[in-house]
SERO-4910 file (N, C-alpha, C, O; in steps of 0.05 Angstrom, whole numbers):
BEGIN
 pado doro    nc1    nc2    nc3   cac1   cac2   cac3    cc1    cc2    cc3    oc1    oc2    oc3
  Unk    A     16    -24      0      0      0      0     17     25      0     11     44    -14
  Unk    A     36     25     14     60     48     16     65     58    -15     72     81    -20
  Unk    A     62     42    -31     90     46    -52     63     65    -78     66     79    -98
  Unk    A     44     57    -67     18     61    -83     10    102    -79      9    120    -95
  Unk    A      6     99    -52      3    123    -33     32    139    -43     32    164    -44
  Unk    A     56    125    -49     81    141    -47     71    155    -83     65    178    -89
  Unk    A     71    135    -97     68    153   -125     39    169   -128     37    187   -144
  Unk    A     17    161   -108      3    177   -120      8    205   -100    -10    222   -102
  Unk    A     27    209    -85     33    231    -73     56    252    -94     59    276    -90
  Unk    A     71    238   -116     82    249   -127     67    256   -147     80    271   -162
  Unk    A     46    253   -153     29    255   -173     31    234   -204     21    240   -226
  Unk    A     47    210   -195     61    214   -223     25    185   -233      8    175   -219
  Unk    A     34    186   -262     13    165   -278     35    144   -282     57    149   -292
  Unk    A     25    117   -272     28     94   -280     24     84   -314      5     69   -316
  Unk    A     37     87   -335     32     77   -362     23     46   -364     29     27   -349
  Unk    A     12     47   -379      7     15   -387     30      5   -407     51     16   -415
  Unk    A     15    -26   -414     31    -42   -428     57    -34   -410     60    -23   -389
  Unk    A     68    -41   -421     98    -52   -419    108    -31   -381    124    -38   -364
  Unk    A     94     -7   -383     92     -1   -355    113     25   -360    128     28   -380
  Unk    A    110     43   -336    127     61   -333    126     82   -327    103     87   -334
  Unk    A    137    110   -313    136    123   -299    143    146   -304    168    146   -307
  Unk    A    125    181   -308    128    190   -320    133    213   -300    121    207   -279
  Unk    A    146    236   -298    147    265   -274    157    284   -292    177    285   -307
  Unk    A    133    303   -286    136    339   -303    158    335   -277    162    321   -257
  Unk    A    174    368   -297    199    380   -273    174    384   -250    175    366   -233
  Unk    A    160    396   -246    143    406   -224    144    388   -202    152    396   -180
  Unk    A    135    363   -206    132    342   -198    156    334   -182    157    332   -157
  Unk    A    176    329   -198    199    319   -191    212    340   -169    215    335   -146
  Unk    A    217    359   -179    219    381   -154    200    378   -122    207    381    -99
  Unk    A    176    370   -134    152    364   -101    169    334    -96    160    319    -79
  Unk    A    186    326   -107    189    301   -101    217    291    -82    226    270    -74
  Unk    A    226    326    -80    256    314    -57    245    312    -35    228    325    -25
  Unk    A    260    289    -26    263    283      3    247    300     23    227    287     31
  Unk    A    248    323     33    239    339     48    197    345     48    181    353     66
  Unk    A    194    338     21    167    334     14    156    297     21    133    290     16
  Unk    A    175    282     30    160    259     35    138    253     61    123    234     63
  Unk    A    141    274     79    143    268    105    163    253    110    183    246     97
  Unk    A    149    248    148    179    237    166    159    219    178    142    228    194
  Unk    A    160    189    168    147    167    177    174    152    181    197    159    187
  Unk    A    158    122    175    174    101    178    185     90    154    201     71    155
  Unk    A    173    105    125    189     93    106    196    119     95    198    118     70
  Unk    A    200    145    105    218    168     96    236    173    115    238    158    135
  Unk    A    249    190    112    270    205    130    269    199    162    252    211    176
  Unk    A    287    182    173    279    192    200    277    220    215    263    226    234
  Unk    A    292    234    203    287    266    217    283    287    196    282    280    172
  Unk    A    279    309    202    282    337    182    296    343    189    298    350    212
  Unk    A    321    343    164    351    354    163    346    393    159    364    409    154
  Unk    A    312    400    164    311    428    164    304    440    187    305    464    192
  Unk    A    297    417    203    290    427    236    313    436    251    326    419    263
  Unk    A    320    462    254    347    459    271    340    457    299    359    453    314
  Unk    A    314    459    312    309    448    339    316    420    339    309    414    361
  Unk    A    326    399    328    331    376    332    354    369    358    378    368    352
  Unk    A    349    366    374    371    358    393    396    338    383    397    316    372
  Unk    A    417    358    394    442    349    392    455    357    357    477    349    349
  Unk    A    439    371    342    438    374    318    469    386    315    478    402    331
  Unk    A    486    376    289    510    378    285    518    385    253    510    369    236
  Unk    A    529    401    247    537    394    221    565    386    221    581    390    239
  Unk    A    567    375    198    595    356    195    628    389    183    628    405    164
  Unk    A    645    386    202    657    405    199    678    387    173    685    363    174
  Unk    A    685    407    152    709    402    139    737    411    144    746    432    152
  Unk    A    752    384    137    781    388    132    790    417    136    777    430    119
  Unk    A    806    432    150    813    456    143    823    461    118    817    442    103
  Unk    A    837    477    106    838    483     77    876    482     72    891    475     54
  Unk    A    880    496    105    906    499    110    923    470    124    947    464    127
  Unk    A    899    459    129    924    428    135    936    415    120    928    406     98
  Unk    A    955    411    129    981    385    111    992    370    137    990    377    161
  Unk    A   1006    346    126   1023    324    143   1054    337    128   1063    336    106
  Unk    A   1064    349    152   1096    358    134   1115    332    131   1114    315    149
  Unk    A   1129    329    113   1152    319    106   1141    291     93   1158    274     88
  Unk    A   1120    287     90   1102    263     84   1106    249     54   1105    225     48
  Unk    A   1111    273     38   1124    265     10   1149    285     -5   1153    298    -26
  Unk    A   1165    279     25   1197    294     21   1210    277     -2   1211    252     -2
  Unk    A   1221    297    -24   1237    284    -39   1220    268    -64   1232    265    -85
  Unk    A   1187    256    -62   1178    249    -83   1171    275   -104   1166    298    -95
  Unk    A   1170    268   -129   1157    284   -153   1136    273   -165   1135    252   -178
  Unk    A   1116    294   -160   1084    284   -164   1078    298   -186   1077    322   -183
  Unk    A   1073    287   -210   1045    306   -228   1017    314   -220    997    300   -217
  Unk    A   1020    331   -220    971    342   -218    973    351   -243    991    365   -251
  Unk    A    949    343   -258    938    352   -277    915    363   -267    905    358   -246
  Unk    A    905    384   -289    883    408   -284    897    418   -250    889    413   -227
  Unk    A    915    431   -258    928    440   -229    929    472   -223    941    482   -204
  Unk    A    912    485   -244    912    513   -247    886    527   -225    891    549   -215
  Unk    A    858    514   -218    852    517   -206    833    491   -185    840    467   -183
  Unk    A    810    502   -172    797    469   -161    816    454   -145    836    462   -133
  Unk    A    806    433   -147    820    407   -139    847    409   -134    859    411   -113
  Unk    A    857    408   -160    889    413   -175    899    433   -165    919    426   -154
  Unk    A    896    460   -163    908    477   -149    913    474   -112    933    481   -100
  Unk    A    889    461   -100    889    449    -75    914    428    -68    929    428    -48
  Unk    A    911    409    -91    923    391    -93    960    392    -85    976    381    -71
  Unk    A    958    425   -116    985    418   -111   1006    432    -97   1030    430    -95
  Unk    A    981    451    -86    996    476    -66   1004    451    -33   1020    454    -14
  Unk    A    988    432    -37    986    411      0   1008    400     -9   1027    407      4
  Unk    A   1012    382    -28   1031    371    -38   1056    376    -34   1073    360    -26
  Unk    A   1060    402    -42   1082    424    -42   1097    421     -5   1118    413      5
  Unk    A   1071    433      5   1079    437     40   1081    412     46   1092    412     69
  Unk    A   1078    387     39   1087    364     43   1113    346     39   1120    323     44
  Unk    A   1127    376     25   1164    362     16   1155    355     -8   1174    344    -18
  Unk    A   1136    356    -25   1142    345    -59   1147    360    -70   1141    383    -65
  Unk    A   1162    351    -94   1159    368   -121   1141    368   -138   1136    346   -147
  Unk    A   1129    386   -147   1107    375   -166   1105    390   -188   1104    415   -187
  Unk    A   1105    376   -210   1089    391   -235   1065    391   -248   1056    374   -264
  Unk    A   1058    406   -243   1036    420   -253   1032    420   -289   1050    423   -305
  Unk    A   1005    417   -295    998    411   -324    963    428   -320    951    427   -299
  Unk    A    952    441   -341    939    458   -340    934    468   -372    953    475   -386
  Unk    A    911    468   -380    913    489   -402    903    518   -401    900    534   -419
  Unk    A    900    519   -377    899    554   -361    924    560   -356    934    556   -333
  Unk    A    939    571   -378    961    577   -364    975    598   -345    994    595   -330
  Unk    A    957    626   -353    971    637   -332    961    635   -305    975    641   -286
  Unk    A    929    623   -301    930    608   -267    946    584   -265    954    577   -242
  Unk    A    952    570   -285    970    554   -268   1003    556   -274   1019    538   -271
  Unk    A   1010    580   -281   1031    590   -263   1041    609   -248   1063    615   -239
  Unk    A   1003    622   -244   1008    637   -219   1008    610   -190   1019    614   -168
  Unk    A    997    590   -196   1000    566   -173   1030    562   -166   1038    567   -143
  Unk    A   1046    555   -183   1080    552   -190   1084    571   -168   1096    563   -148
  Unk    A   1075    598   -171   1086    623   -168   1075    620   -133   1087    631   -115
  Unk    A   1059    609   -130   1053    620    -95   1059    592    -86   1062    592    -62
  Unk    A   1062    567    -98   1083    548    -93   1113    557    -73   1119    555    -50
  Unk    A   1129    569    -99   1155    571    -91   1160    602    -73   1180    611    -63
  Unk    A   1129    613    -76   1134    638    -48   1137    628    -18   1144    641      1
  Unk    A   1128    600    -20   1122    590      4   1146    578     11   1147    572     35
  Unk    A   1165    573     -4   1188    556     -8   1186    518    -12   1198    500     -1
  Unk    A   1165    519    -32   1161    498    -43   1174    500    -76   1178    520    -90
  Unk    A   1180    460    -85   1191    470   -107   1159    455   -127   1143    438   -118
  Unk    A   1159    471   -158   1145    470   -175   1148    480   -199   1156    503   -200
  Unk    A   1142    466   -229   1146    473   -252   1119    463   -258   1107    444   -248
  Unk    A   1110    485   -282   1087    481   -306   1094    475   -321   1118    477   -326
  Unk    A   1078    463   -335   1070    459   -368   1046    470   -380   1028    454   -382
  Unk    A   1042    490   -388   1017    488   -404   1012    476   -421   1028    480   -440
  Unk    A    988    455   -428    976    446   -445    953    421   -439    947    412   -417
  Unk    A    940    411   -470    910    405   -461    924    370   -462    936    363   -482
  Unk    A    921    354   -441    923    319   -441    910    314   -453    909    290   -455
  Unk    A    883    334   -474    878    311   -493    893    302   -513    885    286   -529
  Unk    A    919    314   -513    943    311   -535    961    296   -516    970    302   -494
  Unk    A    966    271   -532    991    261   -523   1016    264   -523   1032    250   -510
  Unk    A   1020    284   -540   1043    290   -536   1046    308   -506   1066    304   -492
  Unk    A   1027    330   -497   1036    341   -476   1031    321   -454   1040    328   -432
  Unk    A   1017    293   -454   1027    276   -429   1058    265   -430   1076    262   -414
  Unk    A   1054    260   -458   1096    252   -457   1113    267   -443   1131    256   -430
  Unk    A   1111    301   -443   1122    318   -447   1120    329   -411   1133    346   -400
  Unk    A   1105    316   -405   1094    325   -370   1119    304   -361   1136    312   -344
  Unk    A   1121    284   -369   1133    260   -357   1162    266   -370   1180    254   -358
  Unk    A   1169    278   -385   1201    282   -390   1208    308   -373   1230    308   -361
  Unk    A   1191    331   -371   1188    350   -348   1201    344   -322   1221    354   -312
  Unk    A   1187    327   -312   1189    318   -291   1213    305   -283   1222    311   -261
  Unk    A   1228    282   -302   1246    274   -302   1279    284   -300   1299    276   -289
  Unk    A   1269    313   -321   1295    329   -329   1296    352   -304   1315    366   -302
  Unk    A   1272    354   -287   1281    375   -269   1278    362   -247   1285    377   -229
  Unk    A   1270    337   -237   1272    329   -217   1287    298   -205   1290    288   -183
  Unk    A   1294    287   -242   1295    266   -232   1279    231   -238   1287    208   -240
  Unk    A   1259    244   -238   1245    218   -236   1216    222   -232   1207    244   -239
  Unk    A   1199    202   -221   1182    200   -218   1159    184   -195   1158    159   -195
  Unk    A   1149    193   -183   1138    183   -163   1108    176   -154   1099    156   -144
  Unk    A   1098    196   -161   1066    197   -164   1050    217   -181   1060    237   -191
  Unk    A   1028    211   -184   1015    234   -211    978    228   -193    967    209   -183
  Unk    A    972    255   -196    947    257   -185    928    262   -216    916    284   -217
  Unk    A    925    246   -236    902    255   -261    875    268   -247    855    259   -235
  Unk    A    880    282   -252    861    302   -239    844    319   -262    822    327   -255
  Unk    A    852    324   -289    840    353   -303    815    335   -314    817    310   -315
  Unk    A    791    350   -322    768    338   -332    751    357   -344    753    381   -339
  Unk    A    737    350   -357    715    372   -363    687    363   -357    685    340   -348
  Unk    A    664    377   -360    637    360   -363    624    374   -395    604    363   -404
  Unk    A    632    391   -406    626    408   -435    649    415   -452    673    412   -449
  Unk    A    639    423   -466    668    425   -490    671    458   -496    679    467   -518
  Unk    A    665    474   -472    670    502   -471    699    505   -453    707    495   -432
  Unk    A    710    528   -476    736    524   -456    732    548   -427    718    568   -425
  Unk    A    750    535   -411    743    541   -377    732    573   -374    710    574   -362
  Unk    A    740    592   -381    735    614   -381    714    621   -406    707    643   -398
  Unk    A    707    619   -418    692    617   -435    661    623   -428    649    607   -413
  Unk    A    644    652   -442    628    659   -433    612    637   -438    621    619   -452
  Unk    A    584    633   -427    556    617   -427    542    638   -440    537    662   -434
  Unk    A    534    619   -462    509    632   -480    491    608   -496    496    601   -519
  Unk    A    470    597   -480    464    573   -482    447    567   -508    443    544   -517
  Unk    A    438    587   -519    422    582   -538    443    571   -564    441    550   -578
  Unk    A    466    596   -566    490    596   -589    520    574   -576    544    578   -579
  Unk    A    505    548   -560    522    537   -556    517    507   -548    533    491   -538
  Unk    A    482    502   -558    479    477   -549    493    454   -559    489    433   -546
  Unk    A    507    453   -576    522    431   -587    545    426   -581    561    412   -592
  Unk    A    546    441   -552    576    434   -536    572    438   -509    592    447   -497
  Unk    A    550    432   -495    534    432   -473    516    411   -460    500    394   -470
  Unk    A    522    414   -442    497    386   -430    463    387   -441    447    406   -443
  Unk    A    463    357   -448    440    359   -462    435    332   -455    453    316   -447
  Unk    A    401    324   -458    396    295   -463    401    278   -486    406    285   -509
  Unk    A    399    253   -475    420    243   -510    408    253   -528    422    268   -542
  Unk    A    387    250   -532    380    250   -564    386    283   -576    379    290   -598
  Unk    A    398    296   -559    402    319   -576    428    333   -564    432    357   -562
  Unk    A    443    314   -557    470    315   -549    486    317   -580    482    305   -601
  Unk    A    504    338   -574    520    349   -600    557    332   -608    577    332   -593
  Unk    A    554    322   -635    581    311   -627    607    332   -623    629    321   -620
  Unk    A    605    359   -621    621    368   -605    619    358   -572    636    341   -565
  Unk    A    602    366   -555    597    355   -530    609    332   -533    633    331   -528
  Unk    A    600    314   -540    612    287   -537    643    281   -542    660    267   -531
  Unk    A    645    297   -562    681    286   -565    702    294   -548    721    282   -541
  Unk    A    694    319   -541    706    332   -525    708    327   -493    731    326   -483
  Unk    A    684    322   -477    686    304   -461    707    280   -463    730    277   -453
  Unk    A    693    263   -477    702    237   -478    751    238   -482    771    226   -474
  Unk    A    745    262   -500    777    266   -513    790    271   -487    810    256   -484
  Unk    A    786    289   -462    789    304   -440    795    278   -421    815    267   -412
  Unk    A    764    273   -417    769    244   -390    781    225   -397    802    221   -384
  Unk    A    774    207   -418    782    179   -430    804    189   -443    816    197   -423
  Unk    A    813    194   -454    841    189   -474    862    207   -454    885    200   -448
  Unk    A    847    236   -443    870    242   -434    891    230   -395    911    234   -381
  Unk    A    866    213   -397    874    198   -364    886    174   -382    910    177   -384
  Unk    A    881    157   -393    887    137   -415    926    146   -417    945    139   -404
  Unk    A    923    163   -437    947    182   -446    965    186   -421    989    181   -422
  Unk    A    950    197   -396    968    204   -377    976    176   -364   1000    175   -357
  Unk    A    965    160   -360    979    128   -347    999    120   -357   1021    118   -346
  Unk    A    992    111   -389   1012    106   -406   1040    118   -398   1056    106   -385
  Unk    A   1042    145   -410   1069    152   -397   1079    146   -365   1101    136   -360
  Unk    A   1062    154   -348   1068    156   -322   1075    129   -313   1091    125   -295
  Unk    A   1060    107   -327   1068     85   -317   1102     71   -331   1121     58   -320
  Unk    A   1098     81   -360   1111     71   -364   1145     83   -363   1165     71   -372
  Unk    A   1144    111   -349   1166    119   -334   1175    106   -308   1197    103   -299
  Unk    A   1150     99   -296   1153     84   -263   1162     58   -270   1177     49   -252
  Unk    A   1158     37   -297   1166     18   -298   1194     18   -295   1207     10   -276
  Unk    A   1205     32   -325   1229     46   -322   1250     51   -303   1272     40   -301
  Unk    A   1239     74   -285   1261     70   -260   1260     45   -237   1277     43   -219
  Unk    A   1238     28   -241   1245      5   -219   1245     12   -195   1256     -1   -177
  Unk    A   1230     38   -190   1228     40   -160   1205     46   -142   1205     55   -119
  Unk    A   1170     36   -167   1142     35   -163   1135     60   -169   1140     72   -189
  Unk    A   1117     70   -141   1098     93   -152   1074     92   -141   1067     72   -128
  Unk    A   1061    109   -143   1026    114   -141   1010    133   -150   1015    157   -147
  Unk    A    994    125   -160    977    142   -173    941    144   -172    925    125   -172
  Unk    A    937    170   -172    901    173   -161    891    181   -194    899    198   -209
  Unk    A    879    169   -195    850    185   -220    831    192   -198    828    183   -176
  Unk    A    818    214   -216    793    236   -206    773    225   -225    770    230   -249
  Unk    A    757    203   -204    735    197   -230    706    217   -206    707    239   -195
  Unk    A    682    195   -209    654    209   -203    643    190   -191    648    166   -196
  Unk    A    625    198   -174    594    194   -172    575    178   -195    559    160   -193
  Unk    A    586    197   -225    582    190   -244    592    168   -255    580    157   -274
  Unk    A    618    157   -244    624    131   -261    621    101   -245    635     80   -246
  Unk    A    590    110   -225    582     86   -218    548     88   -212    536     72   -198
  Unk    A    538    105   -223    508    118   -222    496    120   -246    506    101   -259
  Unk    A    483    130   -259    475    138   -284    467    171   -277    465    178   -253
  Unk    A    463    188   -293    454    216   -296    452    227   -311    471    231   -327
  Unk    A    420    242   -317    416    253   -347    419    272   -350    421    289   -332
  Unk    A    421    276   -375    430    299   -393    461    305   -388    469    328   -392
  Unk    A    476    285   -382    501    291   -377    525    260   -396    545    250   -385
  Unk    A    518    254   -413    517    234   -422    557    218   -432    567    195   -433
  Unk    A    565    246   -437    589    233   -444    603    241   -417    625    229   -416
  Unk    A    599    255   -394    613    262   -380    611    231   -357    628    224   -341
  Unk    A    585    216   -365    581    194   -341    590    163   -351    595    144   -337
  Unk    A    589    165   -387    608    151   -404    642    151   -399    657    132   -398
  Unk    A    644    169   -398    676    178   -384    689    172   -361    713    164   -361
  Unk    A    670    178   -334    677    167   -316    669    138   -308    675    124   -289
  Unk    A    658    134   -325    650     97   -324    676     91   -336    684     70   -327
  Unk    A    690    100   -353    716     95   -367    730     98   -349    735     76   -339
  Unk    A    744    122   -334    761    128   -319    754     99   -298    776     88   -296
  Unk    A    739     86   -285    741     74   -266    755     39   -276    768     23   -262
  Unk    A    746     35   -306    755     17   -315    792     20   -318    810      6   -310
  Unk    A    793     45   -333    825     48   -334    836     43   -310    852     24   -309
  Unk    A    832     54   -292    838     47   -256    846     27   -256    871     26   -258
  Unk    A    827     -1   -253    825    -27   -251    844    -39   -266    860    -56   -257
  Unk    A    845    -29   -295    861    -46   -306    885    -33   -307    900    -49   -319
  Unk    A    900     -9   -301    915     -1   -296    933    -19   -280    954    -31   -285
  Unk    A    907    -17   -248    930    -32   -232    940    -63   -232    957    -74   -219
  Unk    A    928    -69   -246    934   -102   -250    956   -101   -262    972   -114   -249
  Unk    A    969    -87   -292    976    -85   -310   1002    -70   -290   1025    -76   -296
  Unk    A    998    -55   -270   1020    -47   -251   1038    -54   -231   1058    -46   -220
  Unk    A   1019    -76   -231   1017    -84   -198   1048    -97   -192   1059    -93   -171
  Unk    A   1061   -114   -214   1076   -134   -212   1109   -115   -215   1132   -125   -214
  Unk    A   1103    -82   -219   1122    -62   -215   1122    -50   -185   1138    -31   -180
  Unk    A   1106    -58   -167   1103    -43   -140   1094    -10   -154   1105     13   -153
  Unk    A   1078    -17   -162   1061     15   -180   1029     13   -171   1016     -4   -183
  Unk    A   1018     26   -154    993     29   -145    975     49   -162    984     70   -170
  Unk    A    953     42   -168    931     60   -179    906     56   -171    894     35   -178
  Unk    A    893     76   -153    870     81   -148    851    103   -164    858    112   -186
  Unk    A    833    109   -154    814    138   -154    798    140   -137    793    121   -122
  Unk    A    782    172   -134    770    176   -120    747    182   -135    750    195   -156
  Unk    A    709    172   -125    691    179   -134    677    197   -119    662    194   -100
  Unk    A    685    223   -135    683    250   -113    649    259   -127    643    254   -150
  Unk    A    632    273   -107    601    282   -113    614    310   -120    636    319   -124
  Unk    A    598    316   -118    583    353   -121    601    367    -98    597    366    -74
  Unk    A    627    382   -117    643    397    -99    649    421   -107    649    426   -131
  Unk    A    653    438    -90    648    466    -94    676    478   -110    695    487    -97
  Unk    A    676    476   -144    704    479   -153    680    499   -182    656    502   -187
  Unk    A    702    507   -192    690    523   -218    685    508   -237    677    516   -259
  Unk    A    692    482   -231    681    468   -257    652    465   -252    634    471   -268
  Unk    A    648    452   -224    627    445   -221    590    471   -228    568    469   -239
  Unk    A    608    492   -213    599    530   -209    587    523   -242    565    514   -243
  Unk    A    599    527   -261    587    533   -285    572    508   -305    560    513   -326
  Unk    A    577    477   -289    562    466   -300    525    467   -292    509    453   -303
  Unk    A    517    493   -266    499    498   -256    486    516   -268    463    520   -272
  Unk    A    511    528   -276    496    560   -298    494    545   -327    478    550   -345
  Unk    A    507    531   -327    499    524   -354    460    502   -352    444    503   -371
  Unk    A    457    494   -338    432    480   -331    406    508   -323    383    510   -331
  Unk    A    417    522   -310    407    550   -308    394    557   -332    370    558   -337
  Unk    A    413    563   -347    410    586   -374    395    554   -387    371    555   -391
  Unk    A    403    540   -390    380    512   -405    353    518   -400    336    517   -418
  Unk    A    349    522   -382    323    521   -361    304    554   -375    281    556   -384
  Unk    A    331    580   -368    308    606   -367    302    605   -396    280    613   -405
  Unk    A    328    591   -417    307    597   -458    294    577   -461    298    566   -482
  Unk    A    272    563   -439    257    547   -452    258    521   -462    237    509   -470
  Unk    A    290    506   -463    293    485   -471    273    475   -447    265    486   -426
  Unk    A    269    441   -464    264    417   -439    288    413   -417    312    418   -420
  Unk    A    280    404   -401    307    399   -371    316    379   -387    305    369   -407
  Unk    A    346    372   -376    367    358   -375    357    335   -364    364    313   -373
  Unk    A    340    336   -343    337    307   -332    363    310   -305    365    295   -286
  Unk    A    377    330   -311    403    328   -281    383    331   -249    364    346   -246
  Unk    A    389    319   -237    383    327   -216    349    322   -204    338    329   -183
  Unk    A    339    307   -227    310    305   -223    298    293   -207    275    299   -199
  Unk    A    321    263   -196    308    255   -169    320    258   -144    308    253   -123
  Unk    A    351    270   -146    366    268   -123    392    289   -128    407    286   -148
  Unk    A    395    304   -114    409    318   -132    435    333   -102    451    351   -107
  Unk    A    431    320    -76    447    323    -52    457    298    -47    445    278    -56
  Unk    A    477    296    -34    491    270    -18    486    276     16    482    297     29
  Unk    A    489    252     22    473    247     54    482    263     70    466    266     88
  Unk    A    514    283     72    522    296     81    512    327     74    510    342     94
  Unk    A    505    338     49    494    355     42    472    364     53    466    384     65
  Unk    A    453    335     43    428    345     58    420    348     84    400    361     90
  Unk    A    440    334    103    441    337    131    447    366    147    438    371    169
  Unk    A    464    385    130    479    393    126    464    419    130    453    427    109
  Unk    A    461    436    153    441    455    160    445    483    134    425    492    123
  Unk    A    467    490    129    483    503    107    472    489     75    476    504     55
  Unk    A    461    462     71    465    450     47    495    450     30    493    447      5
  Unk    A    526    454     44    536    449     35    541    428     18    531    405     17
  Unk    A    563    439      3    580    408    -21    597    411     -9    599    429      8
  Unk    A    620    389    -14    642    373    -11    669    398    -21    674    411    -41
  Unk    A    684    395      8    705    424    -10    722    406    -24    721    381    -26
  Unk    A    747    428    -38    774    414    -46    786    402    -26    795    379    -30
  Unk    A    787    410     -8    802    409      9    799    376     25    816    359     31
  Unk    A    770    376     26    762    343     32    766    324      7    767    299     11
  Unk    A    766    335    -17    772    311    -34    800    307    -32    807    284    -27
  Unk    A    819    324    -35    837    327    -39    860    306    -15    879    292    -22
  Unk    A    851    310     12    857    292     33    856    259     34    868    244     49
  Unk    A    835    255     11    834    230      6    849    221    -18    858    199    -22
  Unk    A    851    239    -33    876    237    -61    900    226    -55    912    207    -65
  Unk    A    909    248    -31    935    252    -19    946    218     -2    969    211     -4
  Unk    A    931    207      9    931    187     32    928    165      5    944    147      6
  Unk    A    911    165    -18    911    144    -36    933    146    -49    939    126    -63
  Unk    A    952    170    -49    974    172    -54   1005    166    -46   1026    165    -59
  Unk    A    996    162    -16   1022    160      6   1012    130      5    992    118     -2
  Unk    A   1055    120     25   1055    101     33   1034     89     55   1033     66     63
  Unk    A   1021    107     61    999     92     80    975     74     66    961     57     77
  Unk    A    975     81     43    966     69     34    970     38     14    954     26     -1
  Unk    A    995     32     23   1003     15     14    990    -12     10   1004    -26     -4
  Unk    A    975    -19     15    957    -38     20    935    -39    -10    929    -59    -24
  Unk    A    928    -14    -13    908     -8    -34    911      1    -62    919     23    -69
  Unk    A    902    -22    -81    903    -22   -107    869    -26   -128    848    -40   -126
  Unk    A    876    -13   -139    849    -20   -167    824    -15   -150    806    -33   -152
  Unk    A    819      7   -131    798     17   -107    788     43   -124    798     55   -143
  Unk    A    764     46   -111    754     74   -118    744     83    -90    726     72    -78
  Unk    A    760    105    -81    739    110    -58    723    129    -59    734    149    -69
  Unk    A    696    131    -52    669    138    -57    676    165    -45    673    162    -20
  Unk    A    687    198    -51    685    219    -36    667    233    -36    673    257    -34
  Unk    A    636    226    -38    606    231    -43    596    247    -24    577    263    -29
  Unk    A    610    243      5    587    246     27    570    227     23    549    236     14
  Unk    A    571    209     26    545    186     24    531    181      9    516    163     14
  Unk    A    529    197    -22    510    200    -44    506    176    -51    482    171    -57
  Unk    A    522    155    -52    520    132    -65    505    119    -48    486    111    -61
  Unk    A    504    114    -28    490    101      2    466    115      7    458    111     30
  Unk    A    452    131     -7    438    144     10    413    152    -20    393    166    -16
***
């Protein structure tokens, strides 16, 4: 009887034949969490009641912590290291004794990063250029080699979710063919571009990185930045969730293909985090929304992780918390762990 009462509270129509389930945006909007009630088969509490006793929100990682001397002497690559993640990444890194180079096709943020790197008295070199070219992953990995030496760990980090470049105004009407869309009117710009970015350029970046670590004989570790997306489905986002379904396979078979070098490869499946990539894949769903297109389908039934919605603020996930788990999938403490993804969702997946 519940499940009967539950849809006819969302309003939705049951289809015949073959069956199926239909929700206007309206609908789907009356349909988060917070609209179910608080019985015994919704929510045990309202994450909006702040009279709730004992009520807490979950504090983040400070922004400014590091473990010093933790990766004295290794040389790490971050890709997409100009801002987000990557800039987080490789400024901690830095205060941690590494060397790191930096790869970016923003170049002068990411060598203003370089630049407040070595103010701190950390060491760091750029490269500008896009990993969907193989030659600038070769070229990251001879970098690295000729100014430091060698090679130790690489954080693949850069990604896109559209085929607008990062700074690049939004103008959604004169740009749907390189924007989130539902498939059937997904543009093969959008698609290639994605797909060239995540898949070939994490692909591209292993290749070398691994096959420098084989080379020196003295292992390694390495994180991919996959998703949420590359173990969920989500619409209107089609090559970006194709991609990270890729990225989690490369992982896997990475590390097998590594393993027998003392060469580790994980990733992390990070949710909804507060970086500028993420900032403008919102405006871009925004501006979808005010010219009248149909929705994307993003976000239509769930669109917080369990920490979020708890989360009196409705925060996301900072850099700073993904980034802590990069770092530790990166160090010897983690020695133990290969061909893993760990879930940096806040609970999205669980919940």
């Amino acid at each position: 009887m519940f499940r009967r009462d539950l849809l006819k509270s969302f309003g939705v129509a049951a289809a015949g034949g073959a069956g199926g389930l239909t929700l206007t945006q309206a609908q789907a909007e009356e349909a988060e969490p917070l609209s179910l009630g608080f019985g015994p088969y919704a929510a045990p509490w309202n994450p909006a009641d702040a009279a709730i006793p004992g009520r807490q929100n979950v504090v983040p990682v400070s922004d400014d912590y590091f473990i010093p001397g933790r990766f004295e002497g290794k040389t790490v690559i971050v890709t997409g290291s100009a801002r987000g993640m990557g800039e987080v990444a490789a400024r901690r890194l830095a205060r941690e004794g590494a060397n790191v180079v930096g790869v970016d096709i923003l170049e002068d943020l990411g060598a203003s990063v370089v630049d407040k790197i070595t103010a701190e008295g950390g060491n760091a070199v750029f490269l500008g250029g896009d990993i969907a070219e193989d030659s600038v992953c070769a070229e990251m990995v001879r970098l690295a080699v000729d100014t430091y030496g060698g090679l130790d760990g690489a954080i693949n980090n850069a990604g896109v979710m559209d085929a607008l470049f990062p700074d690049e105004p939004i103008d959604y009407v004169n740009q749907t063919d390189r924007v989130m869309a539902r498939i059937d009117e997904a543009g093969d710009e959008y698609w290639d571009r994605v797909i060239k970015v995540n898949v070939y350029g994490t692909f591209y970046s292993l290749r070398h990185e691994i096959g420098q670590m084989i080379e020196q004989g003295r292992g390694g570790s390495i994180v991919n930045v996959a998703c949420v997306a590359g173990i969920r489905g989500f619409g209107g986002t089609v090559p970006y969730v194709a991609s990270k379904h890729a990225v989690q396979g490369l992982t896997k078979t990475a590390a097998i293909d590594a393993a027998a070098y003392g060469i580790r490869v994980n990733s992390v499946g990070m949710g909804t985090t507060v970086t500028p990539m993420f900032e403008r894949a919102f405006q871009i769903i925004d501006q979808r929304r005010a010219t009248g297109y149909a929705d994307t389908g993003i976000g239509l039934y769930k669109s917080m992780s369990l920490l979020q919605y708890s989360d009196q603020a409705k925060r996301g996930s900072t850099s700073a918390e993904q980034v802590a788990i990069m770092l530790f999938l990166l160090s010897q403490e983690a020695s133990n762990i290969t061909g893993s993804t760990y879930n940096t969702d806040g609970g999205f997946t669980i919940f």
